[in-house]
MARLO-804227 format. One record per residue (C-alpha): x, y, z; residue in one letter. Coordinates in steps of 0.2 Angstrom, whole numbers, always signed. Example, Ala and Ser with C-alpha at 12.3 -4.5 7.8 and 13.67 -1.06 7.14 Angstrom:
2
<kolke <+62,-22,+39>,"A"> <kolke <+68,-5,+36>,"S"> 
This chain:
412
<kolke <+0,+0,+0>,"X"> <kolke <+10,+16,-8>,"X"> <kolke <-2,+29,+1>,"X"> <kolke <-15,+34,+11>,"X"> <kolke <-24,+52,+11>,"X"> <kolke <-39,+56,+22>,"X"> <kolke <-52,+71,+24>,"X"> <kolke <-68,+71,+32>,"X"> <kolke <-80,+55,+25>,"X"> <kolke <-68,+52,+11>,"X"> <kolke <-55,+40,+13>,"X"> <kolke <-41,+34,-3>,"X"> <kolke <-30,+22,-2>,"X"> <kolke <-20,+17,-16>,"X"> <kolke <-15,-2,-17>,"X"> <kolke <-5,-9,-32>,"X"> <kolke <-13,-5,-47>,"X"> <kolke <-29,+2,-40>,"X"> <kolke <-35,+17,-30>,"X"> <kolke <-48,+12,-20>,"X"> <kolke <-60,+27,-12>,"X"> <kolke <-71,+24,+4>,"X"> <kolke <-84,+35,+6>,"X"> <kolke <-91,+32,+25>,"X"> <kolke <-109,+38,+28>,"X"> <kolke <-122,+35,+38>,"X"> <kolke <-138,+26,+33>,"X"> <kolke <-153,+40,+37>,"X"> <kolke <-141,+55,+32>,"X"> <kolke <-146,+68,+19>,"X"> <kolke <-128,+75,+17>,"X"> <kolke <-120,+56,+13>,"X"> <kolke <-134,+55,-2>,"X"> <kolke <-127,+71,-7>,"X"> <kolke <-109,+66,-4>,"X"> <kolke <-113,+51,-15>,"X"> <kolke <-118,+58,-31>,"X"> <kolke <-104,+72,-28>,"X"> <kolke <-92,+60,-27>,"X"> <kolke <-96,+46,-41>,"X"> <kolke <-100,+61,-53>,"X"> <kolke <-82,+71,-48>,"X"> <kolke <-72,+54,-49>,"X"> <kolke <-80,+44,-62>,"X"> <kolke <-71,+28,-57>,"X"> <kolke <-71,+10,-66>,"X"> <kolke <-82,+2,-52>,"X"> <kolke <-95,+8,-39>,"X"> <kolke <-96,-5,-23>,"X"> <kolke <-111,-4,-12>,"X"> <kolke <-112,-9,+6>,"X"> <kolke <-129,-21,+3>,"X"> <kolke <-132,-37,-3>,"X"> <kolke <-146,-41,-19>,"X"> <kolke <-158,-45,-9>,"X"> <kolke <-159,-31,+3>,"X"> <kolke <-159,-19,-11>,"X"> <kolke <-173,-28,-20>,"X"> <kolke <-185,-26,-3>,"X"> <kolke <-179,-8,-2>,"X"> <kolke <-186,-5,-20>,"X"> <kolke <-199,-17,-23>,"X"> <kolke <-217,-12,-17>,"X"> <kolke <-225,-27,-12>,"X"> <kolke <-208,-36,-6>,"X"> <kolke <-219,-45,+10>,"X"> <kolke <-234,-51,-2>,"X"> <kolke <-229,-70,-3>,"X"> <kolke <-220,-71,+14>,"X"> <kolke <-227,-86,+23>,"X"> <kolke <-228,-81,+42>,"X"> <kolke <-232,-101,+46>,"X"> <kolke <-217,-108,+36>,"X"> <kolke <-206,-97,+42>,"X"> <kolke <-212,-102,+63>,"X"> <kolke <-211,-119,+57>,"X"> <kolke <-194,-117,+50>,"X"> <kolke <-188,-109,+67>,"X"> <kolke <-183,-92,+58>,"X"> <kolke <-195,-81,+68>,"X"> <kolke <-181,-73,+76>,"X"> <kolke <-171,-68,+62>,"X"> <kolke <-187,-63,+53>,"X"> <kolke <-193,-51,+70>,"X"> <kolke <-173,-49,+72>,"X"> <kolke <-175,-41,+53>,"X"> <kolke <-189,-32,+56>,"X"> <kolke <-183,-24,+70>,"X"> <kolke <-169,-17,+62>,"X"> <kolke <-177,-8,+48>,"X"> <kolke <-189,-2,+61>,"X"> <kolke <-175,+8,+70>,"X"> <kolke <-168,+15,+55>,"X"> <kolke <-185,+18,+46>,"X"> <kolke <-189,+29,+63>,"X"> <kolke <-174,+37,+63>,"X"> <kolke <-176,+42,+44>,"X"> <kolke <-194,+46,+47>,"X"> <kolke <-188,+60,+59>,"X"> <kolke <-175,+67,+46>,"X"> <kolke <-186,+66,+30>,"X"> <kolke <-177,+51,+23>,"X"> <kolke <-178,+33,+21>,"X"> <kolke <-163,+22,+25>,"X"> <kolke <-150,+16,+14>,"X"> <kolke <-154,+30,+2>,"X"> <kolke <-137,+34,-2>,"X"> <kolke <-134,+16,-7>,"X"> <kolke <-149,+16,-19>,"X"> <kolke <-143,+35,-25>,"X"> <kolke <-125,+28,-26>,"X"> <kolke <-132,+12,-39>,"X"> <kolke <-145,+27,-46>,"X"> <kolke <-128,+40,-51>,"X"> <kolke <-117,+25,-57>,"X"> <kolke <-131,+20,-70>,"X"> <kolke <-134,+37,-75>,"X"> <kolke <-117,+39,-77>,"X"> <kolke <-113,+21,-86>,"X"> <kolke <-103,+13,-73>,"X"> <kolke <-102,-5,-66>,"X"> <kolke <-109,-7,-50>,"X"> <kolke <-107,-21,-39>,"X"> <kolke <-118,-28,-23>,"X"> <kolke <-102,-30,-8>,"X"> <kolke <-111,-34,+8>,"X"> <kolke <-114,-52,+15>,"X"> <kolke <-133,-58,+14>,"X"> <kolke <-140,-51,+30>,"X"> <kolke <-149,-69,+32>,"X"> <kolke <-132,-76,+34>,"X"> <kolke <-126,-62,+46>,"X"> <kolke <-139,-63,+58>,"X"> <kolke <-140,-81,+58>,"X"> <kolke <-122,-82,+62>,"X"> <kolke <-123,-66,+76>,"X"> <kolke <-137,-79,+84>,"X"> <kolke <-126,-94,+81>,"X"> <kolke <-109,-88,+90>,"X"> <kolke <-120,-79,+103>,"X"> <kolke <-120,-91,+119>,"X"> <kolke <-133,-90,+132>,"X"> <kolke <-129,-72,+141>,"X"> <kolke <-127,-66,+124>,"X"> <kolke <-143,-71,+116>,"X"> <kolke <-152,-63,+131>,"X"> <kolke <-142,-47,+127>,"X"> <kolke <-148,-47,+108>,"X"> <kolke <-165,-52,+114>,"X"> <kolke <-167,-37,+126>,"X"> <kolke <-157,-26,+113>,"X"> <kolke <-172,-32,+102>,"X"> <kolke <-186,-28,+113>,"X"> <kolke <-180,-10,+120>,"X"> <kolke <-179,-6,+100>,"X"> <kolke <-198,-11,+96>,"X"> <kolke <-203,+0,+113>,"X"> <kolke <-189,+14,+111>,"X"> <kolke <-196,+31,+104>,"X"> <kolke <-177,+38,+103>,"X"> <kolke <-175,+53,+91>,"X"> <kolke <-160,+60,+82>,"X"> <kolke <-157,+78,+74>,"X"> <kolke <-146,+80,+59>,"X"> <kolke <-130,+84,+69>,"X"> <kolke <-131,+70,+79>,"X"> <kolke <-132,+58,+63>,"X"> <kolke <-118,+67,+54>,"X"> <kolke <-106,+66,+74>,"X"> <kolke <-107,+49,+72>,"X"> <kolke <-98,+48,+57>,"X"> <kolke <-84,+54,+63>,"X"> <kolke <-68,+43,+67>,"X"> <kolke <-70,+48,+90>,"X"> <kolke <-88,+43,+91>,"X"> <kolke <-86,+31,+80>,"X"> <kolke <-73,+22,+90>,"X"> <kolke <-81,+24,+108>,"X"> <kolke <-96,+16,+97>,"X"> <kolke <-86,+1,+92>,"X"> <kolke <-79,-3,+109>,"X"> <kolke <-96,-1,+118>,"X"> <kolke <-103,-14,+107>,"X"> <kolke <-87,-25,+109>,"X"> <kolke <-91,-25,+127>,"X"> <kolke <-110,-28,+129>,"X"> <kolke <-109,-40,+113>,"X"> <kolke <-92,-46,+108>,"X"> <kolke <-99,-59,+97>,"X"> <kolke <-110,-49,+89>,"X"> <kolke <-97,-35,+86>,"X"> <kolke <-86,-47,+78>,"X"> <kolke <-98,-55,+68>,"X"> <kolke <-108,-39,+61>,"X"> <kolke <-94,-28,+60>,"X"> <kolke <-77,-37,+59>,"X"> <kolke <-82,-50,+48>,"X"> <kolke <-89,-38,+38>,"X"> <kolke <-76,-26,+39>,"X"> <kolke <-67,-43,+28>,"X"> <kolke <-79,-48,+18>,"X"> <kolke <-80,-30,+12>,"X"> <kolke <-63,-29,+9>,"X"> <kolke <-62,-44,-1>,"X"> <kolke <-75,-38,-13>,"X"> <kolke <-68,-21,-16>,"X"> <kolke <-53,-28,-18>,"X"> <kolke <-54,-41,-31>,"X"> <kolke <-66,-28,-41>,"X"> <kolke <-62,-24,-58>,"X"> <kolke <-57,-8,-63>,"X"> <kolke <-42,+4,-58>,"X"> <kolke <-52,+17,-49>,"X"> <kolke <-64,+9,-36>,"X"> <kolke <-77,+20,-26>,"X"> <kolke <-84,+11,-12>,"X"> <kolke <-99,+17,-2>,"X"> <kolke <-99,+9,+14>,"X"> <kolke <-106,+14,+32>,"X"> <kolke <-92,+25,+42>,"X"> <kolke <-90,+13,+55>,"X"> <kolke <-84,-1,+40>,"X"> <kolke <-69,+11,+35>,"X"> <kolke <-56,+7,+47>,"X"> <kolke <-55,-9,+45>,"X"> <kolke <-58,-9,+27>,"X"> <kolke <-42,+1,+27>,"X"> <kolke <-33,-12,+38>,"X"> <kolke <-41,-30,+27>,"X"> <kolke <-34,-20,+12>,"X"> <kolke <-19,-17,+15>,"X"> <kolke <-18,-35,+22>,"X"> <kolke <-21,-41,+6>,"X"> <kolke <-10,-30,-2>,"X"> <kolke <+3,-37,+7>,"X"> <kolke <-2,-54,+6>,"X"> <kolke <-4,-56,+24>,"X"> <kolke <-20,-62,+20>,"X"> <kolke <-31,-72,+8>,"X"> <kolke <-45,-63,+0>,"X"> <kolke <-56,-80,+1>,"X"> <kolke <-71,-78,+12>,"X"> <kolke <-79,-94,+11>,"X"> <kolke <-78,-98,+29>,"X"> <kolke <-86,-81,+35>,"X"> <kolke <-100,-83,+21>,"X"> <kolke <-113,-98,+28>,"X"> <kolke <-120,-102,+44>,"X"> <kolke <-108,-114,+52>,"X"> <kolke <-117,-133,+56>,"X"> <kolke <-120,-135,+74>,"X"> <kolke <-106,-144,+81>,"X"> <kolke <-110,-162,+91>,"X"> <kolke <-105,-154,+106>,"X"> <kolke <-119,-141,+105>,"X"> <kolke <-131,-152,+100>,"X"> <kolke <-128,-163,+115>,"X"> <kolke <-125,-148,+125>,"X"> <kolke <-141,-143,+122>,"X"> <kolke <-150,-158,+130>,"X"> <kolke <-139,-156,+146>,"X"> <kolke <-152,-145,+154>,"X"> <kolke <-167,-156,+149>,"X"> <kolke <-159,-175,+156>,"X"> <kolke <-152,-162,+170>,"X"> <kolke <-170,-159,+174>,"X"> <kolke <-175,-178,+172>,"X"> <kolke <-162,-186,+181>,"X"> <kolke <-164,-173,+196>,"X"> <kolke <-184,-177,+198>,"X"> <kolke <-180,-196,+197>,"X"> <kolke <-167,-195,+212>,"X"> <kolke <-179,-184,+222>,"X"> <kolke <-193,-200,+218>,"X"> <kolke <-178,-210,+224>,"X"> <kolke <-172,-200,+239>,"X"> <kolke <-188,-192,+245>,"X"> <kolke <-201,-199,+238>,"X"> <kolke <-216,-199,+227>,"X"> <kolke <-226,-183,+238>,"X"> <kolke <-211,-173,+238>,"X"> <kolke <-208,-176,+219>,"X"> <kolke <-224,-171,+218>,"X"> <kolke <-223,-154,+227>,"X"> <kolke <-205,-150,+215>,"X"> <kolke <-214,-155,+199>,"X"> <kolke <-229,-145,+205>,"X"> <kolke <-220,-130,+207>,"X"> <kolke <-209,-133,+192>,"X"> <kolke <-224,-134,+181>,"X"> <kolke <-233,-119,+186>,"X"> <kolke <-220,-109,+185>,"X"> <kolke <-217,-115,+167>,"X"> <kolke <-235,-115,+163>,"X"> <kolke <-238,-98,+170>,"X"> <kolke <-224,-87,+166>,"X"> <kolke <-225,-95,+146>,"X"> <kolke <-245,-88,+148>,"X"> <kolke <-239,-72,+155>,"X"> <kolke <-228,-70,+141>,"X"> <kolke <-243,-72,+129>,"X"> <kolke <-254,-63,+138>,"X"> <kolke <-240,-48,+138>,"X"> <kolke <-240,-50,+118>,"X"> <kolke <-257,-48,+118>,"X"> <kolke <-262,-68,+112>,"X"> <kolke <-278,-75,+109>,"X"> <kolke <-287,-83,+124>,"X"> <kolke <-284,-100,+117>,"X"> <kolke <-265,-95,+112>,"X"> <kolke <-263,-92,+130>,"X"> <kolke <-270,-108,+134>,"X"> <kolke <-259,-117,+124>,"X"> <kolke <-244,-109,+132>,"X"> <kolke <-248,-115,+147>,"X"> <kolke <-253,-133,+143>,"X"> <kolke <-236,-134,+131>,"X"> <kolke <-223,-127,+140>,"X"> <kolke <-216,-137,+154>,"X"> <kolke <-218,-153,+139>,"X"> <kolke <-207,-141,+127>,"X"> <kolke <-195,-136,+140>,"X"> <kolke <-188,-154,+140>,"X"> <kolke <-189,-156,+121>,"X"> <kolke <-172,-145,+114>,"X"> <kolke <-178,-147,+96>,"X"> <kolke <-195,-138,+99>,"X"> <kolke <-198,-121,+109>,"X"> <kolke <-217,-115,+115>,"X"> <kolke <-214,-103,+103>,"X"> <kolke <-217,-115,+88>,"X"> <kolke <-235,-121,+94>,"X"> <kolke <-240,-103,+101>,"X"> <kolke <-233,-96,+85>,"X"> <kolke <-243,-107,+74>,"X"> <kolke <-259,-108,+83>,"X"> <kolke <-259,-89,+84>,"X"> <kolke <-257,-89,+66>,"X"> <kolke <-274,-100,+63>,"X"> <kolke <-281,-89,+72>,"X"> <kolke <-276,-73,+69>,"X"> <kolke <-269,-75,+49>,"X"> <kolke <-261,-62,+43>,"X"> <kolke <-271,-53,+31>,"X"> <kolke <-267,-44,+13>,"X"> <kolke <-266,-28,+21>,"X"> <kolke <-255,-35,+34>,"X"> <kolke <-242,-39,+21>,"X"> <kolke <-244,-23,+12>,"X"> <kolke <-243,-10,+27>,"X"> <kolke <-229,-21,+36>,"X"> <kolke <-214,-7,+32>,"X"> <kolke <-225,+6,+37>,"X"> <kolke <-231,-1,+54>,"X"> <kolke <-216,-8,+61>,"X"> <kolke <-210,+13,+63>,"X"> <kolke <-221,+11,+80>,"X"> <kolke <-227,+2,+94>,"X"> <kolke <-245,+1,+90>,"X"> <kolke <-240,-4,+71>,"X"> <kolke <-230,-20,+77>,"X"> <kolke <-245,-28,+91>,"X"> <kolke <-258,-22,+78>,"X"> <kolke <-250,-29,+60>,"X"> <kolke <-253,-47,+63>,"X"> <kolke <-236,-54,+57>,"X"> <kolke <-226,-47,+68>,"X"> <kolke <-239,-49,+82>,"X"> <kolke <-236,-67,+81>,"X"> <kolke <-219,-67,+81>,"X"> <kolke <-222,-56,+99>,"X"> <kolke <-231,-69,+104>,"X"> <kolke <-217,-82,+100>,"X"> <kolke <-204,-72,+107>,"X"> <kolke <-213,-67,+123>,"X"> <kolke <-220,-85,+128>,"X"> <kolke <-203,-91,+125>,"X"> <kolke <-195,-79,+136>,"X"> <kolke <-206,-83,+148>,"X"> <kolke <-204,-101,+147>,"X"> <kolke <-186,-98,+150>,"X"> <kolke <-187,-89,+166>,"X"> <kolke <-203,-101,+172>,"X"> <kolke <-189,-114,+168>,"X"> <kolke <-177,-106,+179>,"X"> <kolke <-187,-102,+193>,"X"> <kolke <-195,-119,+194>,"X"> <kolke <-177,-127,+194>,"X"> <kolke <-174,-114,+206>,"X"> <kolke <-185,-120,+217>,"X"> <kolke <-180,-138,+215>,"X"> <kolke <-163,-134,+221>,"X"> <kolke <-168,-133,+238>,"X"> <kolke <-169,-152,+239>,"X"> <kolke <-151,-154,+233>,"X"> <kolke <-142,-157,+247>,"X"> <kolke <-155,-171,+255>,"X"> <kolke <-152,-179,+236>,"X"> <kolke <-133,-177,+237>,"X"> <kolke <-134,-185,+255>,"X"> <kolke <-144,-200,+246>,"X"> <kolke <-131,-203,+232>,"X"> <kolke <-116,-206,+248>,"X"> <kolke <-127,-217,+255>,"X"> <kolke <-131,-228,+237>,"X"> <kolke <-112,-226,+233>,"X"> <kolke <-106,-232,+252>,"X"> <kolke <-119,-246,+252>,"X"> <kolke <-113,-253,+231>,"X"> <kolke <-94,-250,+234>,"X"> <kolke <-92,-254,+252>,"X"> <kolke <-106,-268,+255>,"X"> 
């Protein structure tokens, strides 16, 4: 890398045989959309890279994007989270667009706009957000997913506003930053998967671009380590391959078995207080363990605003579900939600405009049953760790009953 000249959002660096320019904007900024067309019709480069993938620039610009989405494949497929995870998203930044007059990622459809007014190749550069958000879930462990999850939540509720000014401070380089290393606290997996990961895949598709003269609009936050990945590959300190950060990695047979460890826990827990204390005080634990799962799964369901009989089946499904790692209460509440509450035509047509508020998400009946998913879920998790909770307190009588079978099979 030969040199490397900065000012304000406009970042060239020169590699061999290529001069890359990074513009670094902001998503819901009037003054990037400008920056864009001033830029690519100034520089008229070889090749015009955009920071989005096909498919979320053809939602962005088709009308009836949602028309055939199928809210009972996609609960039944267990992609309810990505899908709400998804919506969420484009929730915040529609809201903070809303307040400024624009619609987010308007820059990225002026920038592909400009280079086809102006004849220039353009090229789609981001990873398929499908595959990022499954593989943010995927590398999140328990604590983490609970972070997203709340993260999640506080977005749907929050009513937060931005001026102008406050859009355009955060792209630069100090907000930026203390951005960057708040989020690599609170979610290290998630930082490395939605920006460092994407910092390389970025890199490796601007960089094996045709063309000498590259202008690449990315988000601010994306340009310094697209800087540091090309000048890695510069140097051949790196491969640009990206195959392994481009699919959702298999679960591993440790996680798979992992993820029965709390059910057979539960199991072989109830079976030695049957053994230890007897059937009436099995009885009083699994009482207690049950309501707790029923009830808290139907709290969550009543909280989402569920049908009666969605509630219901919270309740009843629950504690079975909580033993089963392969289907949460989220799948039957989800689906029997959907039968009786199907998402209408209008539903699908106003489900960009509704998701800006509160109201809009309980109200639109796709994302009001991926609420209730989510919520009894939720709920059957803390049911599930109150009830086991409350088991705990016959541990050490169980303990004192495994001494006592081990002395009497060793030692008799």
């Amino acid at each position: 890398m030969s040199e490397l000249t900065e000012k304000d959002t406009v970042t060239r660096v020169e590699i061999k045989g290529k001069k890359v320019i990074l513009l670094g904007t902001a998503h819901v900024s009037r003054e990037s959309v400008k920056e864009v067309e001033t830029l690519i019709t100034e520089e008229k480069p070889d090749m015009v890279c955009v920071e989005i993938d096909a498919a979320r620039y053809k939602s962005m610009t088709e009308e009836k994007k949602w028309g055939n989405l199928d809210i009972v494949k996609v609960i039944k497929e267990k992609r309810g989270f990505l899908l709400l995870a998804n919506l969420v998203l484009a929730s915040f930044q529609k809201k903070l667009g809303a307040n400024l007059g624009i619609k987010p990622g308007e820059e990225m459809k002026k920038a592909i706009s400009v280079a086809d007014e102006n004849s220039i190749p353009f090229s789609f550069c981001d990873r398929e957000v499908h595959v990022t958000l499954r593989r943010a879930w995927s590398k999140s462990g328990f604590w983490g997913k609970n972070k997203m999850l709340a993260v999640l939540l506080s977005s749907v509720f929050s009513e937060e506003k931005l001026s102008e000014e406050d859009i355009e401070r955060l792209k630069k380089k100090s907000a930026l930053q203390d951005m960057m290393e708040e989020l690599a606290k609170f979610l290290p997996s998630a930082k490395k998967v939605l920006i460092d990961e994407r910092d390389r895949f970025l890199a490796s598709r601007i960089y094996t671009s045709a063309g000498k003269k590259i202008v690449a609009v990315v988000g601010a936050g994306h340009v310094p380590g697209l800087v540091d990945w090309l000048k890695k590959f510069d140097e051949k300190q790196e491969d640009t391959n990206i195959d392994d950060i481009n699919s959702v990695p298999p679960k591993s047979k440790f996680s798979k078995i992992i993820s029965w460890i709390i059910p057979v826990v539960i199991v072989v827990f109830f079976i030695m207080i049957i053994l230890a204390r007897g059937w009436e005080e099995f009885r009083k634990v699994a009482a207690v363990w049950i309501v707790a799962n029923s009830g808290f799964a139907a709290l969550g369901a009543i909280l989402s605003m569920a049908h009666p009989l969605t509630v219901l089946v919270a309740s009843l499904t629950a504690p079975i579900t909580s033993l089963l790692p392969f289907i949460g209460v989220g799948i039957p509440t989800g689906l029997v939600e959907s039968i009786l509450k199907k998402p209408r035509v209008k539903d699908l047509e106003n489900l960009s405009e509704d998701i800006l508020t509160t109201r809009g998400f309980f109200r639109n009946r796709v994302t009001h049953i991926l609420l209730v998913a989510l919520f009894s879920s939720l709920g059957s998790v803390i049911g599930t760790i109150i009830g086991g909770g409350h088991a705990l307190k016959f541990l050490t009588p169980v303990i004192g009953f495994l001494k006592n079978l081990f002395y009497t099979v060793f030692q008799g």
